[in-house]
N, C-alpha and C positions, 0 to 999 in steps of 0.2 A: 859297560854303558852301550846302549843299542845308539844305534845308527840315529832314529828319530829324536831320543834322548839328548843327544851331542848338537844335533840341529836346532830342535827347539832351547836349549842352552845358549847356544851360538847365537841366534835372532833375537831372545830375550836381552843378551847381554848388548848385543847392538842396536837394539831397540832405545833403551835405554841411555848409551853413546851418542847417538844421534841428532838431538838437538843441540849437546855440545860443540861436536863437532861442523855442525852448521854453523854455529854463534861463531866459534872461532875461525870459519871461515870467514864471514860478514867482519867479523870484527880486522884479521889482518890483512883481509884483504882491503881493507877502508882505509886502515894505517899505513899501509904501504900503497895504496892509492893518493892518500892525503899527505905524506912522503916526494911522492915522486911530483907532482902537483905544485908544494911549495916551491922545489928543488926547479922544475923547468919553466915555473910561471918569474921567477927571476930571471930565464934567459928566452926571457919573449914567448915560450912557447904555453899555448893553453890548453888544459886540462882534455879537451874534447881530441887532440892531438897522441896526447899517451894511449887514451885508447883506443886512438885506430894504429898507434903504432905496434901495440898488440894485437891488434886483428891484421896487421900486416904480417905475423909469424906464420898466417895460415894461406891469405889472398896472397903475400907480396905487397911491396911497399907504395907503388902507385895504384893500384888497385883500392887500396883501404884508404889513401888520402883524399882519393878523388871519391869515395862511396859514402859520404855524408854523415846525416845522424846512425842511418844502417851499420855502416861499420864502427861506430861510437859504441852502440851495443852490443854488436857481435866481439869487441875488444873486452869490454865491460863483462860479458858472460863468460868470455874466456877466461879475463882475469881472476874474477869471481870461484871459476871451476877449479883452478890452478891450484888458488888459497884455499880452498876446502878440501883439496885432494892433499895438501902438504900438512894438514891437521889430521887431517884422516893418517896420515901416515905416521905421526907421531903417538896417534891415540892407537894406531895396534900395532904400532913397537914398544909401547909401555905395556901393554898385555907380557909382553915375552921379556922384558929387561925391565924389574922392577926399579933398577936405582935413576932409568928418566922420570919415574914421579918421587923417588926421593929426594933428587937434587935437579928440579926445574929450571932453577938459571942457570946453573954450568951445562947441564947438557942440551937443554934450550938454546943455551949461546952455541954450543956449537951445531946443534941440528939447524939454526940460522947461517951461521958460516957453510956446512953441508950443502943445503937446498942453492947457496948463491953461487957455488963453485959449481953444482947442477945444471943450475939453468943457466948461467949466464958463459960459462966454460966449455960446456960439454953439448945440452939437448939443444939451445936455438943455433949453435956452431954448425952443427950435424942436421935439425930438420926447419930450419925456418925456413919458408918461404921470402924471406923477405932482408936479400944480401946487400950490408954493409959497406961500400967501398972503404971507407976510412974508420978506423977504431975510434972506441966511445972515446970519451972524454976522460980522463984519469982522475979528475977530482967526480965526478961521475961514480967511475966504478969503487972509491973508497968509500963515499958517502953510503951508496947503495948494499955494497957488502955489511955496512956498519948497521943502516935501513934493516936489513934481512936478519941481522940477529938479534937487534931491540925491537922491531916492531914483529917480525913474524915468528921467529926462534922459539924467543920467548916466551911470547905469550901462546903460542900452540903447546907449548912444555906443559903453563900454568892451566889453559884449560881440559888436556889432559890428565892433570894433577886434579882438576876439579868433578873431570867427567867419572872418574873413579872412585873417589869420595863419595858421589852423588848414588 
């Protein structure tokens, strides 16, 4: 196979990936937006706050509370980015390990459990701008762990399963 042959392969097939893997962006990233939403709007806190508390990973955390509707969206597009990269990630590991679209909830569930020990253990520990004096809240980090493998796990498995199909 030529060189140009394997490329135009390679962008056909991504071509074709790529609205999925958006939708499944928009999608868990809304679920796990509308997640966390329910979850902080019962302890006072409002929706416009989550994300600047993610655009706080970038500015810092007084920076992003004091930065308005601005930082609502720059939290917003981050989050957004995040969800679409962690579909992306599940749609070209099932290129190479057929049995993530054969068995979408078991390995969904744990590519959900994977991504929460990720981010929430390891990447914002290591680069966030935006330091924690006191650990989350415990009933917090189980709901959220549980959040990350039914609303995002999951459903990045099943539209991987669907983006392949298609």
């Amino acid at each position: 196979m030529k060189t140009t042959d394997f490329t135009t392969h390679l962008s056909h097939a991504a071509y074709f990936r790529l609205p999925w893997i958006l939708l499944a962006g928009l999608t868990v990233g809304t679920l796990d937006l509308a997640f966390a939403s329910a979850y902080w709007t019962i302890h006072d806190v409002p929706p416009s706050r989550i994300l600047q508390a993610i655009a706080g990973w970038v500015l810092g955390r007084e920076a992003a509370l004091s930065g308005g509707w601005t930082t609502v969206l720059l939290g917003a597009a981050l989050h957004y980015y995040l969800m679409t990269a962690m579909a992306a990630g599940y749609v070209l590991a099932s290129r190479r390990i057929p049995a993530l679209l054969q068995q979408p909830l078991r390995y969904g569930a744990l590519y959900g459990a994977l991504l929460y020990v990720l981010m929430f253990d390891v990447l914002l520990p290591l680069f966030s701008a935006s330091h924690t004096v006191k650990p989350p809240r415990v009933d917090w980090q189980v709901a959220c762990f549980v959040a990350y493998i039914v609303f995002v796990g999951i459903p990045c498995a099943l539209f991987a399963r669907a983006a392949k199909s298609d």
